[in-house]
mmCIF file of the N, C-alpha and C atoms, coordinates in Angstrom:
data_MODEL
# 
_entry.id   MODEL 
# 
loop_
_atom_site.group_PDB 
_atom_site.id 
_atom_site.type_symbol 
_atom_site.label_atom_id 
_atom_site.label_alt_id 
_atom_site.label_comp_id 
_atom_site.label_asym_id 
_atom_site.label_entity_id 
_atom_site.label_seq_id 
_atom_site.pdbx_PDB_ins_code 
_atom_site.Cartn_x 
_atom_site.Cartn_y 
_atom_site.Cartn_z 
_atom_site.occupancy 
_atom_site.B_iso_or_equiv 
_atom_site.pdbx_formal_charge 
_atom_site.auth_seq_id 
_atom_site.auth_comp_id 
_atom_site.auth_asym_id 
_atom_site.auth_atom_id 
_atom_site.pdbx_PDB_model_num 
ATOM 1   N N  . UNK A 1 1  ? 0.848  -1.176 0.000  1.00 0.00 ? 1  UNK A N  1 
ATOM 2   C CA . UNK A 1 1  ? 0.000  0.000  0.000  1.00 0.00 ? 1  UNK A CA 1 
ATOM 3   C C  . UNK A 1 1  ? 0.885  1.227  0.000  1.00 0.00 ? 1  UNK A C  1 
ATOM 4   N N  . UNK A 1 2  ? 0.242  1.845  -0.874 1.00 0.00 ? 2  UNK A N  1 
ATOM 5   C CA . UNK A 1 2  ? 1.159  3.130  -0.879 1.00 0.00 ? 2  UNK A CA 1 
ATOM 6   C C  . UNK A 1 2  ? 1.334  4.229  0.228  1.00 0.00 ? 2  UNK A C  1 
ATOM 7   N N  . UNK A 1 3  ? 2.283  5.143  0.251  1.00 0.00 ? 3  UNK A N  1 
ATOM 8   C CA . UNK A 1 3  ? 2.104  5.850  1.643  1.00 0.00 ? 3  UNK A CA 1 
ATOM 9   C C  . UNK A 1 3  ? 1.332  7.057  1.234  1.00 0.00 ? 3  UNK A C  1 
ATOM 10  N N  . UNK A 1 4  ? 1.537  7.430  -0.012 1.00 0.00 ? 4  UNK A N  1 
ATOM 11  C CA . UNK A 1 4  ? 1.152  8.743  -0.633 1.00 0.00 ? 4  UNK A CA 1 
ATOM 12  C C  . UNK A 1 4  ? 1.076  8.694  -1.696 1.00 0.00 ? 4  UNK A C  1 
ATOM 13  N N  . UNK A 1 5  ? 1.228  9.809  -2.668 1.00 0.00 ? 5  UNK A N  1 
ATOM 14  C CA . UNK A 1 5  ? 1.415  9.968  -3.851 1.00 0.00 ? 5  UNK A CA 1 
ATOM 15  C C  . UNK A 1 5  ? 2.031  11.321 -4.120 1.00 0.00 ? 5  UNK A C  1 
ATOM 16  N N  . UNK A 1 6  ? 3.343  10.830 -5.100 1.00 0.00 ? 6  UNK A N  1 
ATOM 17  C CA . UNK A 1 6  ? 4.046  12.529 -5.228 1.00 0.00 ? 6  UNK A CA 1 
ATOM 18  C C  . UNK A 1 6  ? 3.042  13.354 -6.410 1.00 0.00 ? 6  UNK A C  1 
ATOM 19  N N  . UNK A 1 7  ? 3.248  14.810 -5.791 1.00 0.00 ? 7  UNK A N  1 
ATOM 20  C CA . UNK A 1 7  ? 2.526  15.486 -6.646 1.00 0.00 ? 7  UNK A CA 1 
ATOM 21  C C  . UNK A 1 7  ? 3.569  16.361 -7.609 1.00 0.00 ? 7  UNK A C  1 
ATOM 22  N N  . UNK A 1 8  ? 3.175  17.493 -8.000 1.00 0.00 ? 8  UNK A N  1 
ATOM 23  C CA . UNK A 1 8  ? 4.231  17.611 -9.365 1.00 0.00 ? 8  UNK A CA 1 
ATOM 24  C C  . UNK A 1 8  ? 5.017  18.695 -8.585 1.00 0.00 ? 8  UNK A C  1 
ATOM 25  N N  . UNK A 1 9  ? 5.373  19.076 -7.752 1.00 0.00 ? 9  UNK A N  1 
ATOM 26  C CA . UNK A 1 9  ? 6.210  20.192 -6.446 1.00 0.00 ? 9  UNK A CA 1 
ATOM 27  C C  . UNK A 1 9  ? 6.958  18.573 -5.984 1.00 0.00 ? 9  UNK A C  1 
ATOM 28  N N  . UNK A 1 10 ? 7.011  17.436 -6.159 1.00 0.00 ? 10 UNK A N  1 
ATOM 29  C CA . UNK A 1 10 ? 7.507  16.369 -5.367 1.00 0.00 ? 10 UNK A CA 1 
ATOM 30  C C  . UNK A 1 10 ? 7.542  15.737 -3.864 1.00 0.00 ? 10 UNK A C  1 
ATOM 31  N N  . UNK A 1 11 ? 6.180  16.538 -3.970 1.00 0.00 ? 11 UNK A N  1 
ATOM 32  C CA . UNK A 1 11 ? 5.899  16.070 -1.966 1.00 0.00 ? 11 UNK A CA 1 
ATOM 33  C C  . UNK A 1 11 ? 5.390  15.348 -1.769 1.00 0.00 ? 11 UNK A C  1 
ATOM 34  N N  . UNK A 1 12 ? 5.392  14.245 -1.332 1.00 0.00 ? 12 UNK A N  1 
ATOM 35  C CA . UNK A 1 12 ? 4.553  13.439 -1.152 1.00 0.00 ? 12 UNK A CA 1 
ATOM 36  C C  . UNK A 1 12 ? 3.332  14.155 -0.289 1.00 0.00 ? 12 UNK A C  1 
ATOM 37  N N  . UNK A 1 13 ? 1.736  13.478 -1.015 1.00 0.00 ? 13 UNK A N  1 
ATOM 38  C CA . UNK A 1 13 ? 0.459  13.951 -0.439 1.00 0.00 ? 13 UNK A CA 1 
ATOM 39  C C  . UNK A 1 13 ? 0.366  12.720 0.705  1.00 0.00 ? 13 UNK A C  1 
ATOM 40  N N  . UNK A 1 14 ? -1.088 13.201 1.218  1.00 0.00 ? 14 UNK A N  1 
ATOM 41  C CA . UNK A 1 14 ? -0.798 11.815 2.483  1.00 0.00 ? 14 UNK A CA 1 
ATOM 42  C C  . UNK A 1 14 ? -2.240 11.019 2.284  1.00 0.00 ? 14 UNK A C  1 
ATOM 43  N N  . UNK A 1 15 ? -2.185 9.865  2.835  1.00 0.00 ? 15 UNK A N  1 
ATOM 44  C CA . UNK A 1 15 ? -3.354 9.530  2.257  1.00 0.00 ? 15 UNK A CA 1 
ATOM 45  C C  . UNK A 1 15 ? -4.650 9.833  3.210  1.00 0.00 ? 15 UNK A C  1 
ATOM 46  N N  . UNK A 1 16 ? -5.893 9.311  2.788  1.00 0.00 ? 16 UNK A N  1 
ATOM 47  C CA . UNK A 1 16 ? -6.541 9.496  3.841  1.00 0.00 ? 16 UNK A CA 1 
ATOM 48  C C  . UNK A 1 16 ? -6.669 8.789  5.317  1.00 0.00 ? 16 UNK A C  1 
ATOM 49  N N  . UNK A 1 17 ? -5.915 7.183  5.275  1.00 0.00 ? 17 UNK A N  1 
ATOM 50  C CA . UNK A 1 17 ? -5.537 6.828  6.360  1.00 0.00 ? 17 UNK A CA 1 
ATOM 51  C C  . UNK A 1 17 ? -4.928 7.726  7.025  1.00 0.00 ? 17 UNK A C  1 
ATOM 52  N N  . UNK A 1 18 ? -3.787 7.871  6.819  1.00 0.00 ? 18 UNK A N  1 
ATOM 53  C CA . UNK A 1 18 ? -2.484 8.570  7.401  1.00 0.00 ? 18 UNK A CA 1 
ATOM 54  C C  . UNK A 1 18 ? -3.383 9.841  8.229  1.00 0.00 ? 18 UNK A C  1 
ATOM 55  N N  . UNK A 1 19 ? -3.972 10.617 7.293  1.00 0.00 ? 19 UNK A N  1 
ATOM 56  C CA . UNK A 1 19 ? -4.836 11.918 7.944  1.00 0.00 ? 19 UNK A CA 1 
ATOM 57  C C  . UNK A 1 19 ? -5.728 11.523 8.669  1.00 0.00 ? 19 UNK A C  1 
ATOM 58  N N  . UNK A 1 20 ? -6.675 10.263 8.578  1.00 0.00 ? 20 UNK A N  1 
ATOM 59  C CA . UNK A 1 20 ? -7.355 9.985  9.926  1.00 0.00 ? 20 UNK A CA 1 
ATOM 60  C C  . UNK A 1 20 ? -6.729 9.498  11.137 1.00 0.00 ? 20 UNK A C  1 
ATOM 61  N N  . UNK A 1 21 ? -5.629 8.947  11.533 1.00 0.00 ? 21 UNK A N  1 
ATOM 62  C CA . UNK A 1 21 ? -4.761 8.661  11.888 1.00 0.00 ? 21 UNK A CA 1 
ATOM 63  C C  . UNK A 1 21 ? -3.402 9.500  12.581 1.00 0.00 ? 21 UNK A C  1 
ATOM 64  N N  . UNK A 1 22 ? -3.762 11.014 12.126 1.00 0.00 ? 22 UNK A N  1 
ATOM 65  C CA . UNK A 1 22 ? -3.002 11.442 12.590 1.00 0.00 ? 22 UNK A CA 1 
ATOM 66  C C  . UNK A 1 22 ? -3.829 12.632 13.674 1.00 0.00 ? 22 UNK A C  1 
ATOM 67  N N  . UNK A 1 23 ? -5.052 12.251 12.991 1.00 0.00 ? 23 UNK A N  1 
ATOM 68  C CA . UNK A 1 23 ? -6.229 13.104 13.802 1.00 0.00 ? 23 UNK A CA 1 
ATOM 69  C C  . UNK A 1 23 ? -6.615 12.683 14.933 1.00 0.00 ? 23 UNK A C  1 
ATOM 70  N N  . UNK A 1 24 ? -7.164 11.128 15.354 1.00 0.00 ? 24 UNK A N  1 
ATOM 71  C CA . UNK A 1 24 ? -7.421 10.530 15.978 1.00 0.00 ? 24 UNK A CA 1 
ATOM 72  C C  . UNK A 1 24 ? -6.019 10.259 17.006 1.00 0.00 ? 24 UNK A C  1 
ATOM 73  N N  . UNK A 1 25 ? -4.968 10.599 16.619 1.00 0.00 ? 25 UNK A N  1 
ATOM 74  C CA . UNK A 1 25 ? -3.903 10.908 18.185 1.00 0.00 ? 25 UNK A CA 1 
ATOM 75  C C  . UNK A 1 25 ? -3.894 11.906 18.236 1.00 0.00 ? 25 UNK A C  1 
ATOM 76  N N  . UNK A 1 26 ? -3.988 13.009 17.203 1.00 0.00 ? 26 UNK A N  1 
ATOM 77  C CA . UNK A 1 26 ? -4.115 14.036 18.083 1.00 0.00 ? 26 UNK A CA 1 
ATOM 78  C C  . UNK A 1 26 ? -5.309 14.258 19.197 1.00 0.00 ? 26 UNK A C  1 
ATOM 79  N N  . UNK A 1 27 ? -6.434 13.805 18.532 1.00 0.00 ? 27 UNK A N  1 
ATOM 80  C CA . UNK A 1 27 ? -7.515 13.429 19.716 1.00 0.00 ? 27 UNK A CA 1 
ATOM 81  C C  . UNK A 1 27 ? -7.430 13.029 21.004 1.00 0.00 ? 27 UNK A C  1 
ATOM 82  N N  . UNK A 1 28 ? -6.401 11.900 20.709 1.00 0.00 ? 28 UNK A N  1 
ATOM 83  C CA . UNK A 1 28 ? -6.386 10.898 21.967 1.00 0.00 ? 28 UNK A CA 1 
ATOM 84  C C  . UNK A 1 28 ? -5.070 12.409 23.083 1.00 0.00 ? 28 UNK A C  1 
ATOM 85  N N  . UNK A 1 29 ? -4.178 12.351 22.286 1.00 0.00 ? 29 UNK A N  1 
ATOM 86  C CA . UNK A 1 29 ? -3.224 13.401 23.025 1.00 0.00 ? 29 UNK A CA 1 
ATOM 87  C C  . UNK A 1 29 ? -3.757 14.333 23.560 1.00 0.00 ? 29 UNK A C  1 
ATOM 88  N N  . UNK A 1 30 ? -5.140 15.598 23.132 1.00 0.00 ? 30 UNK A N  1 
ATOM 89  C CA . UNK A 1 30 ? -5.662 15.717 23.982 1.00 0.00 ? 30 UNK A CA 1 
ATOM 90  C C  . UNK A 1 30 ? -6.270 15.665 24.805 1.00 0.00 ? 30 UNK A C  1 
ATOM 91  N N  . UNK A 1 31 ? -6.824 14.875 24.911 1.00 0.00 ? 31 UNK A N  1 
ATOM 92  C CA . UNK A 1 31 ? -7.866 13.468 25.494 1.00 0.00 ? 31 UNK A CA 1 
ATOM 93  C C  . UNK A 1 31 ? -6.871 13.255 27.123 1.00 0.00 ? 31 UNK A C  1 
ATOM 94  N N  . UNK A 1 32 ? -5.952 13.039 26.691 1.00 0.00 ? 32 UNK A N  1 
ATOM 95  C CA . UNK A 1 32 ? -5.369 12.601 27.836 1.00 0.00 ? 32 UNK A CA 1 
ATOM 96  C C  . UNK A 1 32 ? -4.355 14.408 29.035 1.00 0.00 ? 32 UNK A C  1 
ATOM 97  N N  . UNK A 1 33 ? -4.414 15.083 27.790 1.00 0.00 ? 33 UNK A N  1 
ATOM 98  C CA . UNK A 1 33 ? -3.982 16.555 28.582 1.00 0.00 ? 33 UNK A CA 1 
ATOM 99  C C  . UNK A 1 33 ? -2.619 16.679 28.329 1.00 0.00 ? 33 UNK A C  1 
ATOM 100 N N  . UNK A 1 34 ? -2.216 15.900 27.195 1.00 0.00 ? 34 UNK A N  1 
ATOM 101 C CA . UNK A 1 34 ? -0.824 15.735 27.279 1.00 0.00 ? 34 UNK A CA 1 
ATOM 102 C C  . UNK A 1 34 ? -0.162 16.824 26.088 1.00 0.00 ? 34 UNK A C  1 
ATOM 103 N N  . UNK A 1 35 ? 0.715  17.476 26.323 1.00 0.00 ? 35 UNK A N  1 
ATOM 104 C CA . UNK A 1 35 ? 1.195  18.486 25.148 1.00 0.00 ? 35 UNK A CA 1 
ATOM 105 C C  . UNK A 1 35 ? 1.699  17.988 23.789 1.00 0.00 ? 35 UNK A C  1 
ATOM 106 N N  . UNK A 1 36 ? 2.130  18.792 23.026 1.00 0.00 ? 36 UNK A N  1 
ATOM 107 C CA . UNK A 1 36 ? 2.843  18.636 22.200 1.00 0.00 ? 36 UNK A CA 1 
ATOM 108 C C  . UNK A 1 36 ? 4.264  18.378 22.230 1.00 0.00 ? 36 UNK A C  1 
ATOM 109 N N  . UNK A 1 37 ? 4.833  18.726 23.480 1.00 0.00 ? 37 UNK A N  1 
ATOM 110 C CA . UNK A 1 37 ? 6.044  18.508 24.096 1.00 0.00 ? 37 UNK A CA 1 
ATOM 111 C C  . UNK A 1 37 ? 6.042  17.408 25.140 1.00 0.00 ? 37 UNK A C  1 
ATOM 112 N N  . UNK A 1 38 ? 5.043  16.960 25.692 1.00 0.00 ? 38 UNK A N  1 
ATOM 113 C CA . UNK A 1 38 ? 5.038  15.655 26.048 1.00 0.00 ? 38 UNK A CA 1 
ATOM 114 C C  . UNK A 1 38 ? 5.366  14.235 25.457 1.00 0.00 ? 38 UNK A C  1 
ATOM 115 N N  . UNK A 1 39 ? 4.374  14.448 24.117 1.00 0.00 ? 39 UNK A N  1 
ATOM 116 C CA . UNK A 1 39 ? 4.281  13.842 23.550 1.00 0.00 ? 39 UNK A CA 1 
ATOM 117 C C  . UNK A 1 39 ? 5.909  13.707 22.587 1.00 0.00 ? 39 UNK A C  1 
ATOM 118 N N  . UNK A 1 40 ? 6.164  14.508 22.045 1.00 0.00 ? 40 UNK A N  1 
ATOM 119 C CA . UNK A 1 40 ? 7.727  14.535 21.995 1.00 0.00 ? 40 UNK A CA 1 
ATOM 120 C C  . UNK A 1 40 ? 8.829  14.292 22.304 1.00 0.00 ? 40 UNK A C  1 
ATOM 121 N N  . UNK A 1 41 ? 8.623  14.295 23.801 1.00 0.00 ? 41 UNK A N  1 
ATOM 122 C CA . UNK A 1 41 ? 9.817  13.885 24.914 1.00 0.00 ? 41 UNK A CA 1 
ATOM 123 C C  . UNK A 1 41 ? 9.423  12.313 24.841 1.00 0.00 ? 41 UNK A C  1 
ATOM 124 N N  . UNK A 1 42 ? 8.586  11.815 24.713 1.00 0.00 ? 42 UNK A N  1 
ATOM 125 C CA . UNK A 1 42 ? 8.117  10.194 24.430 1.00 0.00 ? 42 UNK A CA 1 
ATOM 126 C C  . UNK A 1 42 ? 8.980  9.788  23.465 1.00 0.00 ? 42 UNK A C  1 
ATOM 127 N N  . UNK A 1 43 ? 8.964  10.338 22.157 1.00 0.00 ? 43 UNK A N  1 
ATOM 128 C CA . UNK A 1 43 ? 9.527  10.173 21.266 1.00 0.00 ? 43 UNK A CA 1 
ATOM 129 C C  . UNK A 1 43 ? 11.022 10.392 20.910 1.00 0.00 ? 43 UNK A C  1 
ATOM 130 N N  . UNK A 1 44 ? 10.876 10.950 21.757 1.00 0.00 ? 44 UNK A N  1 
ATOM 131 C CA . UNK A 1 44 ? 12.620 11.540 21.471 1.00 0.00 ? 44 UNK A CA 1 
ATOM 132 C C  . UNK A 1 44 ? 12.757 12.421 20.195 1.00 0.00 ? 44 UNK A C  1 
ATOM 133 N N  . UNK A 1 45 ? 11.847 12.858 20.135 1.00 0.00 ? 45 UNK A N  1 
ATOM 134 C CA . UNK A 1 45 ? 11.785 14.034 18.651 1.00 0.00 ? 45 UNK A CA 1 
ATOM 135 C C  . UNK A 1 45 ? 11.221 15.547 19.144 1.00 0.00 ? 45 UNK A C  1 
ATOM 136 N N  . UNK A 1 46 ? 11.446 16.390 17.671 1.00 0.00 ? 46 UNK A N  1 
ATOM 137 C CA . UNK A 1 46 ? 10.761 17.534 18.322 1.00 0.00 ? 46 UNK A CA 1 
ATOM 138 C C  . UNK A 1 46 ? 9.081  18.042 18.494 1.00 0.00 ? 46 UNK A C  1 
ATOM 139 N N  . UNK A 1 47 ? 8.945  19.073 19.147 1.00 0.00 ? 47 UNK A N  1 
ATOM 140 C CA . UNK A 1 47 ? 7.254  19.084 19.374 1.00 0.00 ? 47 UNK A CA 1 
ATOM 141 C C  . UNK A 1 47 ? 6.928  19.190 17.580 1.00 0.00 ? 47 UNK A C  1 
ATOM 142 N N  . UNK A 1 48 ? 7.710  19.887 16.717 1.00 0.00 ? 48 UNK A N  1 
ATOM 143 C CA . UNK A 1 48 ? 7.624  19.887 15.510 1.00 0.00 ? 48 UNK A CA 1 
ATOM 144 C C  . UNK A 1 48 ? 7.095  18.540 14.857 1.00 0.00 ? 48 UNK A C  1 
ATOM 145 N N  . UNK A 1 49 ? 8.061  17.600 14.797 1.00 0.00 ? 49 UNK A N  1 
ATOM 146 C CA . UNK A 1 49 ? 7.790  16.075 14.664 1.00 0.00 ? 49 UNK A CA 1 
ATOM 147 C C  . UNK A 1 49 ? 6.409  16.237 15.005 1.00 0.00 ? 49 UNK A C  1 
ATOM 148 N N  . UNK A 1 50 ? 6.112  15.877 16.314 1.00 0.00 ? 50 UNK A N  1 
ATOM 149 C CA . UNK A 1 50 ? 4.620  15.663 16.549 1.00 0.00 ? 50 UNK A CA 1 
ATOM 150 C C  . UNK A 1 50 ? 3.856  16.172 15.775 1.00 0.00 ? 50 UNK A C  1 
ATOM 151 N N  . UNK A 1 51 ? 4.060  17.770 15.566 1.00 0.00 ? 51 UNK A N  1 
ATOM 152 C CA . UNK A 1 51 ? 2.687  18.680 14.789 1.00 0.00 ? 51 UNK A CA 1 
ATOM 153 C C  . UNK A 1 51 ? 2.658  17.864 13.631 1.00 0.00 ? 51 UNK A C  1 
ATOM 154 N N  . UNK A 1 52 ? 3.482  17.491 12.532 1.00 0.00 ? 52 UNK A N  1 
ATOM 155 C CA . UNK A 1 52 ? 4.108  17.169 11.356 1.00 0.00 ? 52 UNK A CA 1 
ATOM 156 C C  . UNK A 1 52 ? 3.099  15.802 11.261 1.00 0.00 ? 52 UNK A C  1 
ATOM 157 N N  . UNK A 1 53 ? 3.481  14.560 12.280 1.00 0.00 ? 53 UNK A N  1 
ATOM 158 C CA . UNK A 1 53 ? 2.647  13.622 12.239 1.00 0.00 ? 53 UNK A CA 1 
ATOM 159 C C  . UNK A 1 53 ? 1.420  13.756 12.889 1.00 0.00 ? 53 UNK A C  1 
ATOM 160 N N  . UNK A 1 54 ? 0.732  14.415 13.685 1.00 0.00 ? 54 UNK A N  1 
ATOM 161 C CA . UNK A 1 54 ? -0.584 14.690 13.529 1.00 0.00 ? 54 UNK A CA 1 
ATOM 162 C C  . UNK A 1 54 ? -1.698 15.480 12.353 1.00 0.00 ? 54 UNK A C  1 
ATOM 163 N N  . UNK A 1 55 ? -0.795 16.134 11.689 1.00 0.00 ? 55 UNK A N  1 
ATOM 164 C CA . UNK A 1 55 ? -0.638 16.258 10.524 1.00 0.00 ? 55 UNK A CA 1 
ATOM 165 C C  . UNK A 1 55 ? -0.669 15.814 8.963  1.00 0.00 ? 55 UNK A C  1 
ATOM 166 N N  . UNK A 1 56 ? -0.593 14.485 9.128  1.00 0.00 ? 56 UNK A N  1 
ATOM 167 C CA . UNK A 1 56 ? -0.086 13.803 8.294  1.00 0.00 ? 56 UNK A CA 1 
ATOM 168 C C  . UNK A 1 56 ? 0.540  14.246 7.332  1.00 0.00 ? 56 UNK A C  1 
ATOM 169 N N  . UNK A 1 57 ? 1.979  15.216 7.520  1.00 0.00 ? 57 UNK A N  1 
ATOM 170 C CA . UNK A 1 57 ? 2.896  15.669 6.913  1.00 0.00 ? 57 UNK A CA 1 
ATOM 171 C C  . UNK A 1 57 ? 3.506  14.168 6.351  1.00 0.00 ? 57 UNK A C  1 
ATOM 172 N N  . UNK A 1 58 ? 4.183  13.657 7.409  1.00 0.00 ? 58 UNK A N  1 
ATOM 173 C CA . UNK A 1 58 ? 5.201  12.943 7.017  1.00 0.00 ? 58 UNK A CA 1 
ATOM 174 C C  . UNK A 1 58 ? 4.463  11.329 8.117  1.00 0.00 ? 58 UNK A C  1 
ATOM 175 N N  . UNK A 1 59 ? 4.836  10.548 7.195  1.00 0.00 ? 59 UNK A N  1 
ATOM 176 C CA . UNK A 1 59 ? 4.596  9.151  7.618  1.00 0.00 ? 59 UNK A CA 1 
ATOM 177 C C  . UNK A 1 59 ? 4.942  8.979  9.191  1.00 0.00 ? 59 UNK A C  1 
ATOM 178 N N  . UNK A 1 60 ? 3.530  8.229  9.335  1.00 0.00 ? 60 UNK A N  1 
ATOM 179 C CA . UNK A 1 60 ? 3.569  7.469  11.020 1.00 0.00 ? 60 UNK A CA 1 
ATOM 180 C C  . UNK A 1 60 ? 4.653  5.646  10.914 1.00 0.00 ? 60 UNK A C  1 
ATOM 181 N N  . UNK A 1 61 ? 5.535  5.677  11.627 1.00 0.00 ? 61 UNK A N  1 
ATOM 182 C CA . UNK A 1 61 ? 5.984  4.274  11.858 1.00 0.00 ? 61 UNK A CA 1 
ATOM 183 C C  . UNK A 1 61 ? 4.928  4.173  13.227 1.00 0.00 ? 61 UNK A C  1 
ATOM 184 N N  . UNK A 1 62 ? 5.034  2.661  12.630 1.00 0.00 ? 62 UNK A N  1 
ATOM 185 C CA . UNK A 1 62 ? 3.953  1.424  13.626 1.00 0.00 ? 62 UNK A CA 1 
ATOM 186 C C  . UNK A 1 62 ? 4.837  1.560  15.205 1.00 0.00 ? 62 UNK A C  1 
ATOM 187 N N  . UNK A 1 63 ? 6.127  2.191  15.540 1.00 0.00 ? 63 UNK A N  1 
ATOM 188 C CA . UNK A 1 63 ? 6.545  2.234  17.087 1.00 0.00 ? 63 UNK A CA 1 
ATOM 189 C C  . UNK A 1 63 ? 6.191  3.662  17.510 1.00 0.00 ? 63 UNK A C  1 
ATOM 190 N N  . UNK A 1 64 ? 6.312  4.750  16.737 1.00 0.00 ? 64 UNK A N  1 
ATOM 191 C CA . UNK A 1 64 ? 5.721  5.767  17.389 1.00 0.00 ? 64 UNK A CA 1 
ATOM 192 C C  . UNK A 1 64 ? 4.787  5.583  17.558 1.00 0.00 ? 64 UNK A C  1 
ATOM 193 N N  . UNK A 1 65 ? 3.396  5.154  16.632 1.00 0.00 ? 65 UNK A N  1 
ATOM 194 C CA . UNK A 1 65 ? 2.440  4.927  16.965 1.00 0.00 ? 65 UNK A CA 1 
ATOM 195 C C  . UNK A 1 65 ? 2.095  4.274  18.067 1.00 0.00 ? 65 UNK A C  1 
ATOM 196 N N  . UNK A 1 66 ? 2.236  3.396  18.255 1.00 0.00 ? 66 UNK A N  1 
ATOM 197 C CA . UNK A 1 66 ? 2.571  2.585  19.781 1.00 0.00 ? 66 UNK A CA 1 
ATOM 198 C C  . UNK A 1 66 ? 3.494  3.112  21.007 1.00 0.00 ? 66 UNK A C  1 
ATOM 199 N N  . UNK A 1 67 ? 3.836  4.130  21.230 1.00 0.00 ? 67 UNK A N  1 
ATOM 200 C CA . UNK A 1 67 ? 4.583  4.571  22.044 1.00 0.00 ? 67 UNK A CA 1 
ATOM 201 C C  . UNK A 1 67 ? 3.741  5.542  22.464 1.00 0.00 ? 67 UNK A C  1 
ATOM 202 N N  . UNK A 1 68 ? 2.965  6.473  21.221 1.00 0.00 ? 68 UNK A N  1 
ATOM 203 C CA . UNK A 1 68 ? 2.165  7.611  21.815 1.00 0.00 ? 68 UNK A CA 1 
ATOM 204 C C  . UNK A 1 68 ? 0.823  7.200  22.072 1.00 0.00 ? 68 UNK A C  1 
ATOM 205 N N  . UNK A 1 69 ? 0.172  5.754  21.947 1.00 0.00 ? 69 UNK A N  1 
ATOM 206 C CA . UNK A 1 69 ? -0.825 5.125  22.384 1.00 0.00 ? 69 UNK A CA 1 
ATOM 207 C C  . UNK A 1 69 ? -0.603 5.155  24.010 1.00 0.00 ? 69 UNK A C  1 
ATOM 208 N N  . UNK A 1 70 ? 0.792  4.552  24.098 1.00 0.00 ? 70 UNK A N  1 
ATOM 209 C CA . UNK A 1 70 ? 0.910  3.839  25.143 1.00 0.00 ? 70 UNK A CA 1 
ATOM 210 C C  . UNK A 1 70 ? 1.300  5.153  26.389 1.00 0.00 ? 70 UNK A C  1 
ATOM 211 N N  . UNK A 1 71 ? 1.853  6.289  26.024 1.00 0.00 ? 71 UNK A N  1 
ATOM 212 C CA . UNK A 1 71 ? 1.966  7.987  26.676 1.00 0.00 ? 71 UNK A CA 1 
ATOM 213 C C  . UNK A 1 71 ? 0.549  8.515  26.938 1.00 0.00 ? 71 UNK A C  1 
ATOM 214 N N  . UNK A 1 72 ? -0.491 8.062  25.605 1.00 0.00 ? 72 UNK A N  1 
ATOM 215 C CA . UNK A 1 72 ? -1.805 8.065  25.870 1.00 0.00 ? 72 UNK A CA 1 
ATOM 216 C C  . UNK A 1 72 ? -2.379 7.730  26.933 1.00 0.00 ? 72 UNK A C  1 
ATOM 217 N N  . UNK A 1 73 ? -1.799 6.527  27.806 1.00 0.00 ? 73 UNK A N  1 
ATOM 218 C CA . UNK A 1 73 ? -3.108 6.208  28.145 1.00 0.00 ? 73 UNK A CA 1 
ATOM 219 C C  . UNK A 1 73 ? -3.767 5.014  27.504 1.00 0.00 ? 73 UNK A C  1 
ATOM 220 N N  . UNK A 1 74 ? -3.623 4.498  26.285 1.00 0.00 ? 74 UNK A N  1 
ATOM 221 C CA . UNK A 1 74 ? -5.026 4.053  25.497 1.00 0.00 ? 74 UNK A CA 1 
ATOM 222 C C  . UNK A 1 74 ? -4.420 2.271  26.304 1.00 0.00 ? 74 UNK A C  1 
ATOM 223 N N  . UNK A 1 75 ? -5.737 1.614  25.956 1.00 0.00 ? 75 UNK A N  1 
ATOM 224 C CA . UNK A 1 75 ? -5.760 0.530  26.782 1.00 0.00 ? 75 UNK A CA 1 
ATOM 225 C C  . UNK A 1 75 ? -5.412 -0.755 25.004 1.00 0.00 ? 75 UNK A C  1 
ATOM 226 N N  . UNK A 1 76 ? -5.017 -1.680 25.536 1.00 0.00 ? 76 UNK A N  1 
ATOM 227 C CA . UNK A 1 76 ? -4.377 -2.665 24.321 1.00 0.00 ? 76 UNK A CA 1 
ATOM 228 C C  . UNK A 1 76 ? -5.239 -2.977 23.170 1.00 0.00 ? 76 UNK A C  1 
ATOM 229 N N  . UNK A 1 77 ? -6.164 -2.529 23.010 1.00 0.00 ? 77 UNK A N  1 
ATOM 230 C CA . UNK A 1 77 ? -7.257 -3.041 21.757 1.00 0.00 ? 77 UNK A CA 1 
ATOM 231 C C  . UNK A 1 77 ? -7.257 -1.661 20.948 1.00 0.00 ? 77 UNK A C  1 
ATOM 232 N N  . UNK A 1 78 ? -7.102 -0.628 21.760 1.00 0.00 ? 78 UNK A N  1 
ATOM 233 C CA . UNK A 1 78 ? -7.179 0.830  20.664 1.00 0.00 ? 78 UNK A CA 1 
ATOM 234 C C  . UNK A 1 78 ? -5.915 0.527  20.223 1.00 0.00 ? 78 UNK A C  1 
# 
């Protein structure tokens, strides 16, 4: 499955997974009261990073994702 598709500027677009997906942690992140710099310091990246992948700037890997579930809060089935 593709992650995106480049457009003619060469950026990759994001798909609509990726954008629901990047919505739904941002949800959960505030959900739980946690910053943008929280959530960052989880990651070991910058609050930038975060905006970027809530965003669906730039591709989610399957361990951040699971790391900011797990900073979440969210219980093992979400």
């Amino acid at each position: 499955m593709s992650e995106g598709r480049t457009s003619a500027g060469g950026t990759s677009a994001p798909t609509v997974l990726r954008m629901i997906l990047g919505r739904r942690l941002q949800e959960r992140r505030q959900g739980a009261g946690a910053s943008l710099e929280d959530a960052a310091r989880a990651l070991r990246v910058t609050s930038l990073t975060i905006r970027r992948l809530e965003k669906a700037e730039v591709a989610l890997k399957p361990l951040y994702v699971e790391k900011l579930l797990e900073t979440y809060g969210a219980d093992g089935q979400e």
